[in-house]
C-alpha positions in Angstrom: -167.1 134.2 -1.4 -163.6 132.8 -1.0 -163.5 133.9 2.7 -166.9 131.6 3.3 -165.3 128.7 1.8 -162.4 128.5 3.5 -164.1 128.6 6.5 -166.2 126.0 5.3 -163.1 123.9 4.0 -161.5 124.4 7.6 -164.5 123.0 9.4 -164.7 120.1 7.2 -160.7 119.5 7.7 -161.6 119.8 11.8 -164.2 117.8 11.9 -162.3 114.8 9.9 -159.4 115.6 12.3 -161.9 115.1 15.5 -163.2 112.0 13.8 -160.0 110.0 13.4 -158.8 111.2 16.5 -162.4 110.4 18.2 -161.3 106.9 16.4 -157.9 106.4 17.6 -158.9 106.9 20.9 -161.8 104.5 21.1 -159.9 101.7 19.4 -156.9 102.1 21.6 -159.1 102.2 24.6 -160.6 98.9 23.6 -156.9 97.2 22.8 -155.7 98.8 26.2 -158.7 97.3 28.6 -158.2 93.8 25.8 -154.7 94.1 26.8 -155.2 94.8 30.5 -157.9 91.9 31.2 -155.6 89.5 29.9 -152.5 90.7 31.9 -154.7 90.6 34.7 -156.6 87.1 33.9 -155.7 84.3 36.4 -155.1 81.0 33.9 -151.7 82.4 32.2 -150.1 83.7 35.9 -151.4 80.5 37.8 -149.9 77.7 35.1 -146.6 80.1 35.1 -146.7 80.2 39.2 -147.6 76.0 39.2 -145.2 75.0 37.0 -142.4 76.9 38.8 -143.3 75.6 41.8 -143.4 72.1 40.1 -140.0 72.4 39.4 -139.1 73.9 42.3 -140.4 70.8 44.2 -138.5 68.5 42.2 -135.3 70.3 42.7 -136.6 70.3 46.5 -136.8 66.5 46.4 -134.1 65.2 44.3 -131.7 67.7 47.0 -133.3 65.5 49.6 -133.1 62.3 48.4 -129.2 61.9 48.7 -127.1 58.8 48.3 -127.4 58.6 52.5 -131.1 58.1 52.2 -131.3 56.1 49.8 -129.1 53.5 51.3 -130.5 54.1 54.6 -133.7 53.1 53.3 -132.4 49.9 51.7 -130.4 48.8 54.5 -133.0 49.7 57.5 -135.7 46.1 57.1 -132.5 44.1 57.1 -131.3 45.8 60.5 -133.6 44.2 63.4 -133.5 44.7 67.8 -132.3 42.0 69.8 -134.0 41.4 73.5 -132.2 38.9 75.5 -132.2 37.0 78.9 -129.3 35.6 80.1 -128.7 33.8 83.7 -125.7 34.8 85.7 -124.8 33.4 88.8 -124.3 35.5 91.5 -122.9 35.5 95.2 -124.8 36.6 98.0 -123.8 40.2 99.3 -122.8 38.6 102.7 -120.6 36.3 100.8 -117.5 38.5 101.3 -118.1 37.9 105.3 -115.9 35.0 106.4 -117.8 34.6 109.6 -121.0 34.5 107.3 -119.1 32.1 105.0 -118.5 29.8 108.2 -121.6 29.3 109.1 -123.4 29.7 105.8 -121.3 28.8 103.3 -120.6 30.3 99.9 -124.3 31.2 98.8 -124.4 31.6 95.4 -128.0 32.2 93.3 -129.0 32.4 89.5 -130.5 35.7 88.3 -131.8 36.5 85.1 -130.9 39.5 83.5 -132.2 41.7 80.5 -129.9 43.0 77.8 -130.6 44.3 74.1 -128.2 45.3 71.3 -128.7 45.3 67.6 -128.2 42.7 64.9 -128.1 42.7 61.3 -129.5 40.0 58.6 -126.8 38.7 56.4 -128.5 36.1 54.4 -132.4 35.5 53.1 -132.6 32.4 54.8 -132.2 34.1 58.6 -128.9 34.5 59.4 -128.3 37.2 62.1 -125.1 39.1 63.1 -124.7 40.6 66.6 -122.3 40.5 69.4 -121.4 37.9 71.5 -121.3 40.3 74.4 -124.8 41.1 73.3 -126.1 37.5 72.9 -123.7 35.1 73.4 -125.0 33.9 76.9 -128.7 34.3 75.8 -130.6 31.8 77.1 -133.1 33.3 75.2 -132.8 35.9 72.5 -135.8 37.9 70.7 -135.4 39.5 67.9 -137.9 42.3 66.4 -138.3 43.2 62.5 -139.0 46.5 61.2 -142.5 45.3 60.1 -143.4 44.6 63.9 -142.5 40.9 64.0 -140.7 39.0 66.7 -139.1 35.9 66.2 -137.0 33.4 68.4 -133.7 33.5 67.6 -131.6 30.5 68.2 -127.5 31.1 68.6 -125.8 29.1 66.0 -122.5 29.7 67.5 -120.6 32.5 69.2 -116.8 33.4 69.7 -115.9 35.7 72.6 -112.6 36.0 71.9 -113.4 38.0 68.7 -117.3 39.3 70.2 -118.5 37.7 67.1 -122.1 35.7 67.5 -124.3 33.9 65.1 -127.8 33.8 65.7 -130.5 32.0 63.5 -134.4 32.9 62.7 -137.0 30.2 61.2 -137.7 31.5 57.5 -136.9 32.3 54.5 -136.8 35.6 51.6 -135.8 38.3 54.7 -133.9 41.1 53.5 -130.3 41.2 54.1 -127.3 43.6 53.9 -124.7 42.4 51.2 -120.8 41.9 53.0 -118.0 44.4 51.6 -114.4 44.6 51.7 -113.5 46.2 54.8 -109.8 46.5 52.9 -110.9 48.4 50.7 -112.4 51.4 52.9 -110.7 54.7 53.0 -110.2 56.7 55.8 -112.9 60.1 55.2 -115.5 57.8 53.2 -119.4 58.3 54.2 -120.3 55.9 56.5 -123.6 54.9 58.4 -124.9 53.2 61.4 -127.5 51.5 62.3 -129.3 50.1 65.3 -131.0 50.0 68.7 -129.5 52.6 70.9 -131.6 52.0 73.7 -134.1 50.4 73.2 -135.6 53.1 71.0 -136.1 49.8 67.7 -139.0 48.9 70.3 -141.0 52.4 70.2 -141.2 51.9 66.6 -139.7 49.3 64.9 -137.3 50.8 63.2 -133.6 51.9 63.7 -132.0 54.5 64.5 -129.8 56.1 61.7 -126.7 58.5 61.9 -123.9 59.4 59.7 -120.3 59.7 59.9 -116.9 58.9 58.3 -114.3 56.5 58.3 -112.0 58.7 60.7 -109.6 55.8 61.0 -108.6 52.2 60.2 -106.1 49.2 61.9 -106.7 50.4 65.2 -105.8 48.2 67.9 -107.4 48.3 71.5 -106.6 46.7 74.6 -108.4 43.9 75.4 -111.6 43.5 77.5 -113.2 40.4 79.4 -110.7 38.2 77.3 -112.0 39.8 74.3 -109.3 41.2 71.6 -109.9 44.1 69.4 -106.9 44.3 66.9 -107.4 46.0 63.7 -110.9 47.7 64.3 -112.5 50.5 62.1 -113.1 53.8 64.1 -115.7 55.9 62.8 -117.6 60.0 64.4 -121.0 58.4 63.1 -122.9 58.6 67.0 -122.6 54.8 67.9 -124.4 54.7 71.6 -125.8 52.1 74.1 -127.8 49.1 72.3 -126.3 49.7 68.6 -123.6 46.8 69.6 -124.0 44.6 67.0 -125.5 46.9 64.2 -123.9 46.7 60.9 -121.6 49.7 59.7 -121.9 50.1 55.7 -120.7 52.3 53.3 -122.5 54.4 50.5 -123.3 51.4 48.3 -125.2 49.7 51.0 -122.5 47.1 51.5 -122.1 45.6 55.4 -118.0 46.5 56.0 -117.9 46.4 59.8 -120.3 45.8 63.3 -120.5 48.5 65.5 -119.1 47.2 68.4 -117.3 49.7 71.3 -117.6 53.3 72.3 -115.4 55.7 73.9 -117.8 58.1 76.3 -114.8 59.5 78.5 -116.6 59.0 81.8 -120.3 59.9 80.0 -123.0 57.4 79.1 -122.6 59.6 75.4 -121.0 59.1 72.7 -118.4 61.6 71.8 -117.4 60.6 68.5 -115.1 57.7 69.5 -116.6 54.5 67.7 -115.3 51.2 66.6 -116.1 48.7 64.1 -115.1 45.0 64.1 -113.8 44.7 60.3 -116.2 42.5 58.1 -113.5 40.6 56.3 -112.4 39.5 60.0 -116.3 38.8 60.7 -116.4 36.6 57.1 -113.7 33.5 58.6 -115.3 34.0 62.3 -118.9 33.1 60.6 -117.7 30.7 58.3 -116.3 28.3 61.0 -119.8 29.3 63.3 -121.7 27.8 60.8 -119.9 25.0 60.5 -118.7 24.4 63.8 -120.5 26.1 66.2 -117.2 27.4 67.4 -113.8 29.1 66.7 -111.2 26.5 66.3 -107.9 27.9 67.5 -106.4 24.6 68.9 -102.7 25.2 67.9 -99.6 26.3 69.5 -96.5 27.9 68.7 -94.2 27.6 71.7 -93.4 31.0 72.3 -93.1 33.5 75.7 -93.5 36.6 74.7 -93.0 40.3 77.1 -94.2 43.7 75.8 -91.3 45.9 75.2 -90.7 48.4 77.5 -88.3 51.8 77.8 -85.3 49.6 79.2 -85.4 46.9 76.8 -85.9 49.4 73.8 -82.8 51.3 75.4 -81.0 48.1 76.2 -81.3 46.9 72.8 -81.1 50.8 70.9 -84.5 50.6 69.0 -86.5 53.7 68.3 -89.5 53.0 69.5 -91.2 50.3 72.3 -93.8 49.2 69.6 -93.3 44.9 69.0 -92.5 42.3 71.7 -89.4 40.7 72.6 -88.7 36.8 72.7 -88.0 35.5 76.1 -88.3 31.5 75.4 -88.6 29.5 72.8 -89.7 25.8 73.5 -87.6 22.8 72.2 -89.5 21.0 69.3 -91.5 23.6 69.0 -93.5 25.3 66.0 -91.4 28.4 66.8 -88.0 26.8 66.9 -88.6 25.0 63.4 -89.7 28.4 62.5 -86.2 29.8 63.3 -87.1 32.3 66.1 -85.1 32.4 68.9 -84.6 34.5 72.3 -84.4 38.0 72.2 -85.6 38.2 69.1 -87.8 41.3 68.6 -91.5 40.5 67.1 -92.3 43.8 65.3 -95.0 42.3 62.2 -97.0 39.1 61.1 -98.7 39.2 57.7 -98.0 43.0 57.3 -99.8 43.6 60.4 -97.9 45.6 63.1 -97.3 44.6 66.3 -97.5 47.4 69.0 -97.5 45.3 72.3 -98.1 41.7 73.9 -102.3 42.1 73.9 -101.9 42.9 70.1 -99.7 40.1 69.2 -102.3 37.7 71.1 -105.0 39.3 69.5 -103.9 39.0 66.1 -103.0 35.4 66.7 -106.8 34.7 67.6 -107.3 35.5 63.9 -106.1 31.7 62.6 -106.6 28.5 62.5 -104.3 25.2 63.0 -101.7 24.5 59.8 -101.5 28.1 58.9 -98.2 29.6 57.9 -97.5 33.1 59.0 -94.9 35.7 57.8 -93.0 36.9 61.2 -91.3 40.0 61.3 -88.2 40.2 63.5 -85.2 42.8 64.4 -82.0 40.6 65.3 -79.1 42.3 66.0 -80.2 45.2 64.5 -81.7 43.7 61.4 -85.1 42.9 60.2 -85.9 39.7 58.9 -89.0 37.7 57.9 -89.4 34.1 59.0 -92.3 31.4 58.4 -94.4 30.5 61.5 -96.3 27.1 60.7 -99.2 26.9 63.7 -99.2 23.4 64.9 -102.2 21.8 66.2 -101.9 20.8 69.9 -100.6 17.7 70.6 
């Protein structure tokens, strides 16, 4: 009797075992495959995956869109293509034969030539930048907006002396690049150009953009065709063939110089040699163009002056050949009154320094009659300063 029931009471205690076991296992089957159909659902993983790659576009984007494009894109409708046609006269190739000359005479013939550079809108009302190497003998000048147009452009004025030309379109509400300070740049600051390198503003109507830095300021360069660059800004940003005339800013947008020369070293490339005409130099020349049509610089000082060379520094034991000497000074002159006399070294005016003779005239290009300049001279060993009045011609 007790053996039968506890066989009974173990089968009972089995078969509640198996049952809750039987149970376990079922339920946790059903919370595993609940578990594992939502781990393996789409909707959760996809929003996850789309919203990273949401961010990840924006970070994508905002990386992109630097301070350089941004101004880029301001400044580009303001920067326009300039197509010109000037007329040169031109001698006949047998013109250089004096028996041809005798019986023909000295044939000479207009031809019209083609030339293009780059210009830059300064005010709403149409007022176009450039160079006068690039348009100052236009006897007809087209200039192309990025949205396509062409308009003809009439020159307002031009100064060759400084490469500075003013041209003029019909209209009003253009976009326009705002003037800086060019004496406030800094040598290593972003920079960027912008312009026509050849031709390429007519495949598309739009410039041509690259990037550099200031790599130096105050640099003065001998002078071409009559034309004095003193004080330029040299920038590595890739300044080529057609950008002449292009505006120069910095990262706020603001116009500080025109792209103007190029050093290629024999090559038609650029090798990360260009040169800016400052914009506060470009301000006065634009002022008086608009005004005048023309540069006045109808004054006179009464000096002769001679670029200093290894026997004058030696004869007169200065350190260095930088700064002209004095070698006549007119009677009644500007530069008597002003106290300046022979053999007087000319080493500064206005805190600018003078390096040779083509600097000197280069800087002097930069005034106007009745303005007083501060002279900087070494006389017997000694620097002093005296005040230069520039009398008008009489």
């Amino acid at each position: 009797m007790n053996k039968s029931r506890i066989i009974i009471t173990t089968a009972l205690v089995t078969l509640l075992i198996a049952t809750a076991a039987f149970a376990f296992i079922f339920k946790g089957k059903s919370s595993f495959e609940g578990s594992l159909s939502s781990f393996s659902g789409d909707s959760s993983v996809n929003a996850i995956n789309a919203s990273n790659q949401a961010h990840l576009q924006q970070d994508i984007t905002a990386s992109r869109a630097t301070i350089i494009t941004k101004t880029a894109a301001e400044v580009s409708p303001a920067v326009v293509g300039i197509n010109v046609t000037e007329i040169r006269q031109v001698r006949d190739i047998f013109s250089s034969d004096p028996v041809f000359r005798y019986f023909f005479g000295d044939r000479v013939y207009n031809q019209q030539i083609k030339n293009l550079g780059s210009g830059v809108l300064i005010s709403p009302d149409g007022y176009i930048l450039t160079n006068d190497h690039v348009a100052g003998n236009a006897v007809e000048a087209i200039v192309t907006m990025t949205d396509g147009s062409q308009h003809e452009a009439k020159i307002i004025g031009s100064d060759p002396s400084s490469d500075i030309c003013l041209l003029k379109i019909e209209g009003n509400n253009f976009p326009y690049v705002k003037m800086g300070d060019s004496d406030k740049i800094m040598i290593g600051e972003w920079v960027i150009a912008l312009g026509n390198p050849f031709g390429l503003f007519d495949i598309n109507d739009q410039p041509t953009v690259t990037v550099g830095v200031v790599s130096a300021k105050g640099m003065n360069l001998g002078a071409q065709d009559n034309r004095y660059y003193v004080n330029m800004i040299q920038t590595d940003a890739a300044i080529n063939t057609g950008n002449s005339g292009g505006p120069l800013v910095n990262a706020f947008g603001e116009l500080i110089g025109m792209n103007t020369l190029i050093y290629t070293a024999g090559s038609a490339g650029n090798i990360g040699l260009g040169f800016a005409i400052p914009i506060n130099k470009i301000k006065r020349v634009v002022d008086e163009l608009k005004i005048n049509g023309k540069v006045d610089r109808d004054f006179w000082t009464g000096l002769s002056i001679q670029t200093i060379d290894q026997a004058i520094a030696k004869a007169y034991d200065l350190k260095s050949t930088r700064g002209v000497i004095v070698t006549q000074v007119q009677r009644n002159s500007p530069a008597e009154r002003a106290g300046l006399k022979v053999y007087d070294i000319i080493v500064g005016i206005n805190n600018f320094k003078i390096n040779n003779e083509t600097t000197m005239i280069g800087k002097l290009q930069e005034f106007s009659p009745g303005d007083v300049l501060d002279v900087k001279v070494i006389r017997d060993s000694k620097q002093r300063t005296l005040k230069l009045r520039l009398e008008r011609r009489r």
